[in-house]
C-alpha positions in Angstrom: 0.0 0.0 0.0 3.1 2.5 0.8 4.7 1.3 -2.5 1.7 2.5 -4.4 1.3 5.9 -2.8 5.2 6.6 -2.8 5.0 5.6 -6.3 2.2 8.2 -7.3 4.5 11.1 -6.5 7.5 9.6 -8.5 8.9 11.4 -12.0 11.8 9.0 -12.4 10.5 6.2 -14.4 12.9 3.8 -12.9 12.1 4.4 -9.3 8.2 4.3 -10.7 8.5 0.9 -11.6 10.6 -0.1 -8.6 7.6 1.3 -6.5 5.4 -0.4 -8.5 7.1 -3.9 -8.3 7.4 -3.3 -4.5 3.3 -2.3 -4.5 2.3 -5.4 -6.2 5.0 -7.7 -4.0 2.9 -6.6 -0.8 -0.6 -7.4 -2.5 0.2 -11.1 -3.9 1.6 -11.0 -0.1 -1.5 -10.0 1.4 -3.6 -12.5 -0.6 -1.5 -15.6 -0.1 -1.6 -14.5 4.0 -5.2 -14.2 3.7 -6.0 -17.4 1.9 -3.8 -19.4 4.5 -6.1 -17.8 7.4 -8.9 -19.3 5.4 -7.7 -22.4 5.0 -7.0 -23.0 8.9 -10.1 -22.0 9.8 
């Protein structure tokens, strides 16, 4: 969530896409934690 907002405010294309990476990192993250809550209870 950080990553995305950080990355909103970037010019710098590379640092955009490193922002990016990092944003969508925390999200497949988030899901995986999620579904494994699910599954144990």
């Amino acid at each position: 969530m950080i990553g995305t907002v950080v990355g909103l405010t970037q010019f710098k294309i590379k640092r955009l896409w490193t922002f990016n990476a990092i944003s969508h990192v925390g999200f497949i993250l988030l899901g995986l934690i999620i579904n494994t809550l699910i599954l144990y209870f």
